[in-house]
N, C-alpha and C positions, 0 to 999 in steps of 0.2 A: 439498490443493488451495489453499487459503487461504492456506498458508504458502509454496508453490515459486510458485503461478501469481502469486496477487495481491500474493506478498511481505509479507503484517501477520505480523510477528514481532514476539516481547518482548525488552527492551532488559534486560539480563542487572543495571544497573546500577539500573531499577525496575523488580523485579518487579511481576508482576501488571497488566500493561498499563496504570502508571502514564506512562510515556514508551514511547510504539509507533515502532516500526522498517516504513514503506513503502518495502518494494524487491521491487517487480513482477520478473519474470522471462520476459518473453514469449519465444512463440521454437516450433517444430514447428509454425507455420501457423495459430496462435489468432491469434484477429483481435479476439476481445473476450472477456471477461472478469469477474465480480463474486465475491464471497467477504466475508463478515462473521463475526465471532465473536464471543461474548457473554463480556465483562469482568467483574469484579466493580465496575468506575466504568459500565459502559452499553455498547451496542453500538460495535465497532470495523468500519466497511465500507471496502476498495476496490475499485475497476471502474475496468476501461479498456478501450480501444477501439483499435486503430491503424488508421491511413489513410492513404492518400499517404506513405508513411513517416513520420508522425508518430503518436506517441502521447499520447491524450489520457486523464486521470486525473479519478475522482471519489473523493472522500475524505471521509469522515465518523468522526470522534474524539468522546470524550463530554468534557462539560463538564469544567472540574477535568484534564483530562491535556493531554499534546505529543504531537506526532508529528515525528518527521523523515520527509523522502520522496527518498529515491534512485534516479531514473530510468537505465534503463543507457543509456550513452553520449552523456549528456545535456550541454550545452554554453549555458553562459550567453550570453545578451548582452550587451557593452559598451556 
């Protein structure tokens, strides 16, 4: 669950949830969403929520690490 719904994956390039990978995967009608797993640097959490078509994220990383976060079909603004 943590890994398909909320997407916190390990980045193959730091083990050990030194550098976290966020890519949620919403999708079959979830509307929200939370999942945390415990690191050897501290807890890793995400939750999201979507509404009006939009998805909103909470993210929490432990001190000492990175995360990237990849929303799908997510589109900057200029």
């Amino acid at each position: 669950m943590y890994r398909v719904v909320a997407g916190i994956e390990i980045d193959e390039s730091a083990p050990g949830y030194k550098h976290i990978l966020i890519q949620p995967n919403p999708g079959g009608g979830l509307t929200h969403a939370n999942a945390s797993v415990e690191s050897m640097y501290g807890l890793v959490a995400a939750g999201m929520g979507i509404a009006d078509g939009k998805i909103t994220m909470r993210i929490d990383v432990p001190a000492n690490t990175t995360a990237t976060v990849r929303l799908p079909k997510a589109k900057l603004k200029k």
